[in-house]
C-alpha positions as CSV (number, residue, x, y, z in Angstrom):
1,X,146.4,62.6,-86.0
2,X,145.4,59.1,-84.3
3,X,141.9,58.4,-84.1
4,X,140.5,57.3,-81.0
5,X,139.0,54.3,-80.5
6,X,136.2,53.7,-82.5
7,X,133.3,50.8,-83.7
8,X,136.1,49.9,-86.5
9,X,139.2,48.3,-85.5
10,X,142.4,50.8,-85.4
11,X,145.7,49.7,-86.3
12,X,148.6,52.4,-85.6
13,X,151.7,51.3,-87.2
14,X,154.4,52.9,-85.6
15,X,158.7,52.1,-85.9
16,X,160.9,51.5,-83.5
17,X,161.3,54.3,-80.5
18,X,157.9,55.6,-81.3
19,X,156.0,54.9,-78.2
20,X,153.8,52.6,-79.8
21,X,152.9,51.4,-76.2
22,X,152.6,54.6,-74.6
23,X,150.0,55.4,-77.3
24,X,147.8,52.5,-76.2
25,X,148.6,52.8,-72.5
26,X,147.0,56.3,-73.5
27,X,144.0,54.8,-75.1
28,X,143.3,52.2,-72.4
29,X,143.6,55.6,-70.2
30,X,140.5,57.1,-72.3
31,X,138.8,54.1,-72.6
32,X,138.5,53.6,-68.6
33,X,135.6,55.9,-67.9
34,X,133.8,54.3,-71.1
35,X,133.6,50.8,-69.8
36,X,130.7,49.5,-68.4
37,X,130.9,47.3,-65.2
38,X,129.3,44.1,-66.6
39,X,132.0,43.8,-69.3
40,X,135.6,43.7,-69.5
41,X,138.9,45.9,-71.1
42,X,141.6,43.3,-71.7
43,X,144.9,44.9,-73.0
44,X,147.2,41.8,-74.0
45,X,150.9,41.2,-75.7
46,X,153.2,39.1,-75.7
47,X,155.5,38.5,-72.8
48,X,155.6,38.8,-69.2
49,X,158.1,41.8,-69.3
50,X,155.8,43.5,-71.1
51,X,152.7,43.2,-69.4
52,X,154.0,44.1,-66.0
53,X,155.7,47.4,-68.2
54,X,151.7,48.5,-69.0
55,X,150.3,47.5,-65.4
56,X,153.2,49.6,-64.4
57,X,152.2,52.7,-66.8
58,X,148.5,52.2,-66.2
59,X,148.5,52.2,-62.4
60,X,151.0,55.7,-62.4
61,X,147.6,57.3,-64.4
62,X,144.5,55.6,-63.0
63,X,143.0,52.9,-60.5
64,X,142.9,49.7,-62.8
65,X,139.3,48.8,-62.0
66,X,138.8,44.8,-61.2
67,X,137.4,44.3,-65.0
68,X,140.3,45.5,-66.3
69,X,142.6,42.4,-67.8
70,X,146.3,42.8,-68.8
71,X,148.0,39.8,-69.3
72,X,149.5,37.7,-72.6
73,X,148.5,36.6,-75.6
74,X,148.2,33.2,-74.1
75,X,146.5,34.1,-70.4
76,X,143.9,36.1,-72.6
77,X,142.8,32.9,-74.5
78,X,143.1,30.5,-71.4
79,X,141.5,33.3,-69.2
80,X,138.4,34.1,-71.7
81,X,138.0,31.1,-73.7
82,X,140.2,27.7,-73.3
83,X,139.6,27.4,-69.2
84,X,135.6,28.1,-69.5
85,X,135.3,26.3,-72.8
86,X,137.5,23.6,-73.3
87,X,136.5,20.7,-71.2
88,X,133.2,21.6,-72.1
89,X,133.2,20.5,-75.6
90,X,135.8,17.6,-75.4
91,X,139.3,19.3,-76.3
92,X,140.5,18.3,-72.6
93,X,139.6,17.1,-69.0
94,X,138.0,19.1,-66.1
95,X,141.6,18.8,-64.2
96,X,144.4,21.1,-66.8
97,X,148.4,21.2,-66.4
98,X,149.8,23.9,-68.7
99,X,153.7,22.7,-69.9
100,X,156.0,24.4,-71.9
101,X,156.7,21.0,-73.9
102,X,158.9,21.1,-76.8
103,X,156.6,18.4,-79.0
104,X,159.1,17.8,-82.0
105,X,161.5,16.5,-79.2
106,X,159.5,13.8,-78.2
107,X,158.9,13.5,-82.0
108,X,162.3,13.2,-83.1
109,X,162.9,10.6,-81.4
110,X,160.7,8.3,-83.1
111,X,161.5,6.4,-86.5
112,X,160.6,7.6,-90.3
113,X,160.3,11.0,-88.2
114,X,161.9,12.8,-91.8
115,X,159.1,11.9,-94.0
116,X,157.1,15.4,-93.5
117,X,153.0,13.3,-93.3
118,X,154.7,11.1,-91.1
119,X,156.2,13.6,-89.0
120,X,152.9,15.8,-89.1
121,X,150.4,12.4,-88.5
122,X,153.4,11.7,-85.1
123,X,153.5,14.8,-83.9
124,X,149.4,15.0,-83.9
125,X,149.5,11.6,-81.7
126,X,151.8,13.0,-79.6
127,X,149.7,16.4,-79.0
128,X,146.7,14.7,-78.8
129,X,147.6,11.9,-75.6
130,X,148.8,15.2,-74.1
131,X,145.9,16.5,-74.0
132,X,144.0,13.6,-73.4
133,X,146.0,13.1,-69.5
134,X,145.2,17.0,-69.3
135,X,148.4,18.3,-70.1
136,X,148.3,21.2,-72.6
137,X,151.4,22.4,-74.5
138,X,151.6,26.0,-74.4
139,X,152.0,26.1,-78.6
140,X,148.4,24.5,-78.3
141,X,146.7,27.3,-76.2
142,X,145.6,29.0,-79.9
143,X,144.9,26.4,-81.5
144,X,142.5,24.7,-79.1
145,X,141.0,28.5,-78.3
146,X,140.8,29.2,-82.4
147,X,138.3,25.8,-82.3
148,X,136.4,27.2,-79.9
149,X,135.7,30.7,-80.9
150,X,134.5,28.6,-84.4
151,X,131.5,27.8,-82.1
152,X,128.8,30.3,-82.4
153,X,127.9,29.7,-79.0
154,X,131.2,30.7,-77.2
155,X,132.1,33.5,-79.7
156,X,129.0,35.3,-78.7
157,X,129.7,34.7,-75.2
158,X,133.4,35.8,-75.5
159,X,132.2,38.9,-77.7
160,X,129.5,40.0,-75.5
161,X,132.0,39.9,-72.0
162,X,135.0,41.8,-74.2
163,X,134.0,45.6,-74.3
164,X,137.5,46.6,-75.3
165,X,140.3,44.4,-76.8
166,X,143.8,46.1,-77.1
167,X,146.9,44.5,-78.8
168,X,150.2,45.1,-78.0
169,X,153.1,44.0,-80.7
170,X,150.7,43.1,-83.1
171,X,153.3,42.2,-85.6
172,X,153.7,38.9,-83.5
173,X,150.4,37.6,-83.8
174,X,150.5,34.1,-85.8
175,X,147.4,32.6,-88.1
176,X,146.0,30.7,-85.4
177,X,145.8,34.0,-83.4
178,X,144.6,35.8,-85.9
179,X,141.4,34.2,-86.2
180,X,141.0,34.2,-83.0
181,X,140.9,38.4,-83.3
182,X,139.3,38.2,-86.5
183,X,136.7,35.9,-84.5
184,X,136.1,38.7,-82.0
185,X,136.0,41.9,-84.7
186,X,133.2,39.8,-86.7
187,X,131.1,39.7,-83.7
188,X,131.1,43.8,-83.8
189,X,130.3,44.0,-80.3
190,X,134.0,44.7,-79.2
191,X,136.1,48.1,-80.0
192,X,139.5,47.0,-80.4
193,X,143.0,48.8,-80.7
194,X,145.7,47.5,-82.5
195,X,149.6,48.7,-82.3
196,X,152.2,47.3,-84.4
197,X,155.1,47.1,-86.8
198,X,155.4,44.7,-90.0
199,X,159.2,45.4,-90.4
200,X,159.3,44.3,-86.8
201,X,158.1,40.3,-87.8
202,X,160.9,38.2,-87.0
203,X,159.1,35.5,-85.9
204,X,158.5,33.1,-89.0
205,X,160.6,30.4,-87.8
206,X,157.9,29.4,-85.2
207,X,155.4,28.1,-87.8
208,X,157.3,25.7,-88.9
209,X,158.0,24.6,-85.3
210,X,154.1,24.0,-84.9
211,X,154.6,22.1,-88.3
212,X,152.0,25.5,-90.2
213,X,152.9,26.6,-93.5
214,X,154.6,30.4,-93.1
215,X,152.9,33.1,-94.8
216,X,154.2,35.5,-97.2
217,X,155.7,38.7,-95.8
218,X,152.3,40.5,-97.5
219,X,150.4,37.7,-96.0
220,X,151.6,37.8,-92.3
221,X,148.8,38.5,-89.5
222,X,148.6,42.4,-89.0
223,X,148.9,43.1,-92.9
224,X,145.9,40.8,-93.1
225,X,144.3,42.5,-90.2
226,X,144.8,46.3,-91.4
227,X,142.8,45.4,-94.2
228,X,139.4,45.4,-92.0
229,X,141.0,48.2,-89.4
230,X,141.2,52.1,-89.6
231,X,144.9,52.6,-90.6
232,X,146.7,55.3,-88.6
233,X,150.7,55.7,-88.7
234,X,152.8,57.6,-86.0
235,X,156.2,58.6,-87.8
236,X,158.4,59.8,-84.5
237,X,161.0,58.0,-83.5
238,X,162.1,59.3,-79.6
239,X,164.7,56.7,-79.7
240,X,167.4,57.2,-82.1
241,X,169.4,60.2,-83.3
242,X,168.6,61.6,-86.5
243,X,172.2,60.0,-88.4
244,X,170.8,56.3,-87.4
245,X,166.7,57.0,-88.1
246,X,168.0,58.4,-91.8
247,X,170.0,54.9,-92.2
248,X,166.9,52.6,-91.0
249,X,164.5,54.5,-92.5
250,X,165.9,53.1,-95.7
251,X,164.7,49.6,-95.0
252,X,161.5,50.1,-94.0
253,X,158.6,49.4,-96.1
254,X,155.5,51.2,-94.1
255,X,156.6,54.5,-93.1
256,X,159.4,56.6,-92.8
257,X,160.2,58.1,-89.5
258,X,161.4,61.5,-88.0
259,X,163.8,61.7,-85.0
260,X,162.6,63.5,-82.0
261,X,166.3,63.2,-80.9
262,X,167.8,65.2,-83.6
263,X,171.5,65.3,-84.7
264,X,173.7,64.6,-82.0
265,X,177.6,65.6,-81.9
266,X,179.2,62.1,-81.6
267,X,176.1,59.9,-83.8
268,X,175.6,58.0,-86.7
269,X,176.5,54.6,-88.5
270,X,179.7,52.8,-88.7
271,X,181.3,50.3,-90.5
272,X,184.4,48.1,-88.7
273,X,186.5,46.9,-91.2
274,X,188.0,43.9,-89.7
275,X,187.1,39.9,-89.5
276,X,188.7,39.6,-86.2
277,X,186.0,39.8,-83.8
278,X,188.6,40.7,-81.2
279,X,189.5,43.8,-82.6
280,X,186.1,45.0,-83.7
281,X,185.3,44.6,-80.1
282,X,188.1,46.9,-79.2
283,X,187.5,49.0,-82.0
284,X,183.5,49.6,-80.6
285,X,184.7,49.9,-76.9
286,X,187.4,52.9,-78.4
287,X,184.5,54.5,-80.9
288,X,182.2,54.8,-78.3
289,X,184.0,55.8,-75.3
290,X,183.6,59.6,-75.3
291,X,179.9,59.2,-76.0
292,X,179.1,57.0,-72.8
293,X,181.1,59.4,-70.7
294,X,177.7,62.0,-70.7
295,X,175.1,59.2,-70.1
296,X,173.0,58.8,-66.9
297,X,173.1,55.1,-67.9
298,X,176.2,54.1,-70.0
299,X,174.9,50.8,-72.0
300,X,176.8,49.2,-75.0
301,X,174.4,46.5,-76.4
302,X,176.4,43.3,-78.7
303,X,173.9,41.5,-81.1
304,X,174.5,39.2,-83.2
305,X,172.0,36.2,-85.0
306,X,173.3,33.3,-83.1
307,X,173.5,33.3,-79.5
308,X,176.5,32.3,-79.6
309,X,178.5,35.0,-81.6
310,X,180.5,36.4,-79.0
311,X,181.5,33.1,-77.5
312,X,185.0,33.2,-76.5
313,X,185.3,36.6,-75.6
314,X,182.9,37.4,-73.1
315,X,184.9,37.2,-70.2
316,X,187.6,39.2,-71.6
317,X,185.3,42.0,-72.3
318,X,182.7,41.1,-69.0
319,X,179.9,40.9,-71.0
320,X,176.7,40.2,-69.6
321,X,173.5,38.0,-70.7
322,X,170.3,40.5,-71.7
323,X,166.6,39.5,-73.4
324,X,163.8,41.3,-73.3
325,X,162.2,38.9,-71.3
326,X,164.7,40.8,-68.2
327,X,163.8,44.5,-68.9
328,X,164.2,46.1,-65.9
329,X,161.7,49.0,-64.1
330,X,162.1,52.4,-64.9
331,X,165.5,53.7,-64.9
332,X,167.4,56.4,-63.2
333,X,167.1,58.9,-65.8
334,X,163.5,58.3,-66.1
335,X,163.3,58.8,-62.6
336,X,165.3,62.4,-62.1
337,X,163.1,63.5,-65.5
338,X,160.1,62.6,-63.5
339,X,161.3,64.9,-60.5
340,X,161.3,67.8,-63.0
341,X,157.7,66.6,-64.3
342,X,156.8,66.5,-60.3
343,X,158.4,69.7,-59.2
344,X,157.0,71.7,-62.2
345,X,153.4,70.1,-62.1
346,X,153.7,69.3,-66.2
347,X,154.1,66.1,-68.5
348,X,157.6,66.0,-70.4
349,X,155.6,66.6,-73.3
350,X,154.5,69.7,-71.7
351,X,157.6,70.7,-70.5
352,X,159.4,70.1,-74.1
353,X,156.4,72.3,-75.6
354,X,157.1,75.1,-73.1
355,X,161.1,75.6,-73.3
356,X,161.3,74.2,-77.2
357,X,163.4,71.3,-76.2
358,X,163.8,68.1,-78.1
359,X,163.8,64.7,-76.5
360,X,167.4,64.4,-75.8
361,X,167.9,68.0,-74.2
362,X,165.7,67.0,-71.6
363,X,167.2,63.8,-71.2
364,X,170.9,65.7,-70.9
365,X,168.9,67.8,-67.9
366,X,168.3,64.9,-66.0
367,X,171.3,63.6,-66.5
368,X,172.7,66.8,-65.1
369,X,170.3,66.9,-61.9
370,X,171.3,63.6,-61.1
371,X,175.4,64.9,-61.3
372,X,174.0,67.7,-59.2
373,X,172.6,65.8,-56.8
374,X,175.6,63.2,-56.3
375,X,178.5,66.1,-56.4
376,X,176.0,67.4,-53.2
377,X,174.9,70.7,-55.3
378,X,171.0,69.7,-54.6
379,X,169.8,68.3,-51.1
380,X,167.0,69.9,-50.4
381,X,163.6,71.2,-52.7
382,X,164.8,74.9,-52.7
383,X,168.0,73.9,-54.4
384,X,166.2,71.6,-57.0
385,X,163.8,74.8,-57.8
386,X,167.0,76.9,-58.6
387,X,167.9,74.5,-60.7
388,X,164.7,73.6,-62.6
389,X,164.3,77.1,-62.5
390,X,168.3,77.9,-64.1
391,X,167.8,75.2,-66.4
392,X,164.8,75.5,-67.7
393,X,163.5,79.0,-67.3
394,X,160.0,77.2,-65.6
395,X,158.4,78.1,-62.1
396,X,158.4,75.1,-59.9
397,X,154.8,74.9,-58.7
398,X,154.2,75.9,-55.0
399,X,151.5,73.3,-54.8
400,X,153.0,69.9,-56.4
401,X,153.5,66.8,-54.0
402,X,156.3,64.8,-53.4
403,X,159.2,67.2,-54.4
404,X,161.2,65.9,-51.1
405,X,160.4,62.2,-51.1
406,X,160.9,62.0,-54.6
407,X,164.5,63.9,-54.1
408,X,165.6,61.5,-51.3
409,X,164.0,58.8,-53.6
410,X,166.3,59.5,-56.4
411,X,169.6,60.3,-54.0
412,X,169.3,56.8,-51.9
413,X,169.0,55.4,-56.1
414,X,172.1,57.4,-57.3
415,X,173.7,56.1,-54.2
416,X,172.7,52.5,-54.7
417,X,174.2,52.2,-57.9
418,X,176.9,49.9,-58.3
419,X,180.3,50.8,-59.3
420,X,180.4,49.4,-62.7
421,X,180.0,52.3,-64.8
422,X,179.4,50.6,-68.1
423,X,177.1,47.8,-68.7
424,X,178.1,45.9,-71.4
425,X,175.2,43.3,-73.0
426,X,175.0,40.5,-75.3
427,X,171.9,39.1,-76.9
428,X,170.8,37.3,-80.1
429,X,168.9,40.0,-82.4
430,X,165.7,38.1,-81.8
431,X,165.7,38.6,-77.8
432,X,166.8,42.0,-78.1
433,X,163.7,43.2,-79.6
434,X,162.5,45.9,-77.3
435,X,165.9,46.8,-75.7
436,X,167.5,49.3,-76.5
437,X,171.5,50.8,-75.8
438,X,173.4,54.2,-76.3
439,X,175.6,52.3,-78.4
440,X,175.1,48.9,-80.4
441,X,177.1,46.9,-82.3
442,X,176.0,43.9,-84.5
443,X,177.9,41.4,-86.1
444,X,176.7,39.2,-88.9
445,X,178.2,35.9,-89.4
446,X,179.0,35.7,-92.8
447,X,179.0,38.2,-96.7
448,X,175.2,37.1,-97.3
449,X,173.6,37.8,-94.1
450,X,175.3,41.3,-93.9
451,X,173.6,41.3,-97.5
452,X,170.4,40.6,-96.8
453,X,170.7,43.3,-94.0
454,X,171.4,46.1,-96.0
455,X,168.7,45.1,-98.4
456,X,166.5,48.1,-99.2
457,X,164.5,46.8,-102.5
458,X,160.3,46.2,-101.3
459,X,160.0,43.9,-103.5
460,X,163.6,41.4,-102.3
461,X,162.4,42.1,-98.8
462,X,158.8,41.1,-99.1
463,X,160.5,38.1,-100.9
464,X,162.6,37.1,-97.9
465,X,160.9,34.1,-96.7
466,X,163.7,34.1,-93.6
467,X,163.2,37.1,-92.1
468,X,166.6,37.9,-92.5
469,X,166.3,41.5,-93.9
470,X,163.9,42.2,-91.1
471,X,166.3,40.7,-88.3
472,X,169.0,43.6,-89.4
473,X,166.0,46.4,-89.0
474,X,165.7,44.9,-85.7
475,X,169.3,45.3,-84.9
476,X,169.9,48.3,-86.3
477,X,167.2,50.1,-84.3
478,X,168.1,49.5,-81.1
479,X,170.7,52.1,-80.9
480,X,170.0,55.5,-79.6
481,X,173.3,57.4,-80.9
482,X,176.3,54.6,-82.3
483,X,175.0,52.3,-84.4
484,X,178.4,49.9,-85.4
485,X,178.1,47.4,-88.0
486,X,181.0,44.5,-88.8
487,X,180.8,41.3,-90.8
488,X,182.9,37.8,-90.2
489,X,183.5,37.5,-93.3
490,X,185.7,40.4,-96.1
491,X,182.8,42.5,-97.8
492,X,184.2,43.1,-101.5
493,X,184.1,46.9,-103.0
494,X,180.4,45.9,-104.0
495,X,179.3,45.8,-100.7
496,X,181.5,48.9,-99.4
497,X,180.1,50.8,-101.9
498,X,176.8,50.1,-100.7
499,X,177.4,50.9,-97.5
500,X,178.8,54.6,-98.5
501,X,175.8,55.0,-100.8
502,X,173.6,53.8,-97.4
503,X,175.0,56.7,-95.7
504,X,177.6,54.3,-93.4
505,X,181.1,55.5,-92.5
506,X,183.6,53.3,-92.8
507,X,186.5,52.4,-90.1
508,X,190.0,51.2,-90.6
């Protein structure tokens, strides 16, 4: 059961697929009717893609009233605390340029830059006449507004204006951030909701970009933070079948998830046995061929560390550029499931309840309406309550909105689409965080990566001061039914036996 919001801070961890962000949409939701009109609800994360995805959710529930923020990390602090405050107490003139300004660039270019105090004392100069002609470097957005909010002053100021403070990805949040939070929870004037995943930190690298000692795995932000916050997990996964969710759940050191999916006919983990990235490619395209044939959507989804790992081949295969700063809006299952939702007057958790259906039936009904409606079976709202009412056994209600707008909504979509059938994406592991495919394959670059991947020990994972372990879960969890695994390098019968032992089949 997850608490609502409350005078302590709450932390759900959640996995991958859970809906972590549909839970605090849902919170913000209850939270709404709470908020008084001389304070402010600010429901923050970490990229653009993401905000506009909980505007998006918000404004399908309720009017967003005008003290309602959602925004980033970054326009939180410059919104609430660097913009009022900064100029004010000498950490930059009245007049402000924000750059995305890559500082060890400029600092690399200057002599004995390899001697680490004389890098740090450079790269301090170079910050600081930045900010001195007004020019702010978006890596120093925290650290000017963790300054401030030391000022008793301004922290009252900022605590008293924030009624309600969600987070979004918590996982993400540095040590400059953090106190920033931990800032705000001291004040107790501020109920604040938290949403996160540790085995989801992949972002060490960028302390030693801002020249910041990395913490410890034990020591990152949110396992600070869930030290002073009501700890609440949620365990479902609604992404992934139940083959892949039994092979992650391995790895991860928080909780252990259950798949809403269940077992599906053509799922589970795979390991290519070939170096030849060629042929693994053609391997994937063959394994998963069958499977994409009954999707709505058919998305295979090519990771690998480097951005460059499937350099050479991407035109022979037409693969195509993906991040999750590009996520598009909702898609055209989502859409024909939201028909049903309209036509019968209940929520798909409602409608799952009512006919005992798992996540994945209902998605194969709206893959068949949409069929329906393309082959010409459905064109008007009598023929899509024979259907709702064949394939689900539910009443459509006589009384619910939208039925025929929403059908010739969905028919001009269906007929929109473009001819490719199959989209076929590439990303590095660390801008695919957040995407998701039917079928995923991920390549690691060389024997020891692959190792550090399969690594299912607390104790070596906490120890792993690259994230490495952590970039596989990543991977590894963005597949809904084919997860394919291959290595660059020959594995060893060590390794294969690992694999078996993990609960991987093996390919030839």
């Amino acid at each position: 059961m997850i608490p609502k919001i409350s005078e302590k801070p709450t932390m759900l961890i959640a996995g991958p697929g859970a809906g972590k962000t549909t839970d605090m949409v849902e919170r913000i939701v209850e939270a709404i009717p709470e908020l008084r009109p001389n304070r402010v609800l600010a429901a923050i994360t970490f990229t653009n893609a993401a905000t506009d995805s909980i505007k998006r959710r918000l404004q399908e529930r309720v009017k967003i009233p005008p003290n309602v923020f959602i925004g980033t990390n970054y326009s939180f602090f410059n919104r609430f605390i660097l913009i009022p405050y900064a100029s004010l107490f000498g950490y930059a003139p009245s007049d402000k340029l924000f750059l995305e300004i890559d500082i060890d660039k400029i600092v690399d270019k200057k002599p004995h830059k390899n001697i680490p105090a004389v890098k740090n004392k450079l790269r301090s100069n170079v910050v600081n006449k930045l900010l001195g002609e007004g020019k702010i470097p978006f890596g120093q957005i925290s650290v000017i507004s963790s300054k401030l909010m030391e000022e008793s002053r301004i922290r009252d100021i900022v605590c008293n204006r924030i009624e309600f403070l969600f987070m979004d990805e918590f996982q993400d949040t540095d040590t400059l951030q953090l106190k920033i939070f931990d800032a705000i929870r001291k004040g107790k004037k501020t109920k604040m909701y938290s949403v996160g995943d540790p085995e989801q930190y992949i972002l060490g690298f960028t302390y030693g970009l801002r020249g910041i000692t990395k913490p410890t795995f034990d020591n990152i932000p949110i396992n600070k933070f869930c030290k002073s916050c009501e700890e609440c997990h949620l365990d479902i996964n609604r992404r992934s079948c139940e083959q892949i969710v039994t092979f992650t759940n391995q790895f991860h050191t928080s909780i252990k998830q259950v798949s809403d999916v269940g077992r599906t006919e053509n799922g589970g983990v795979f390991f290519i046995e070939h170096t030849d990235l060629d042929i693994v490619i053609s391997k994937f395209l063959e394994m998963t061929k069958k499977t994409l044939e009954s999707c709505e959507y058919p998305k295979r989804l090519f990771l690998g560390y480097e951005n460059n790992t499937f350099d050479g081949l991407i035109k022979k295969y037409g693969l195509i550029p993906i991040s999750n700063d590009h996520k598009g809006q909702k898609s055209l299952l989502a859409e024909s499931i939201d028909l049903i939702s309209t036509a019968t007057e209940l929520s798909q958790k409602s409608i799952r309840e009512n006919c005992d259906f798992k996540q994945i039936e209902l998605r194969k009904l709206g893959i068949q309406l949409m069929k329906a409606i393309q082959e010409g079976g459905i064109g008007t709202s009598d023929d899509l309550v024979c259907f709702i009412d064949d394939g689900l056994g539910l009443p459509c209600s006589e009384d619910a909105i939208n039925i025929d707008s929403s059908l010739k909504r969905l028919y001009f979509l269906l007929k929109k689409r473009t001819e490719d059938t199959v989209g076929n994406f590439h990303s590095s592991i660390h801008k695919a965080k957040g995407l998701e495919a039917e079928c995923v394959l991920v390549v690691a670059k060389n024997l020891k990566e692959l190792q550090k991947w399969l690594e299912t020990v607390f104790v070596e994972r906490c120890k792993d001061k690259q994230d490495t372990c952590r970039i596989g879960f990543v991977a590894f969890t963005r597949a809904r039914q084919i997860l394919c695994i291959a290595c660059k390098q020959p594995i060893g019968d060590a390794v294969r036996e690992n694999l078996i032992k993990l609960g991987v089949t093996a390919v030839n």
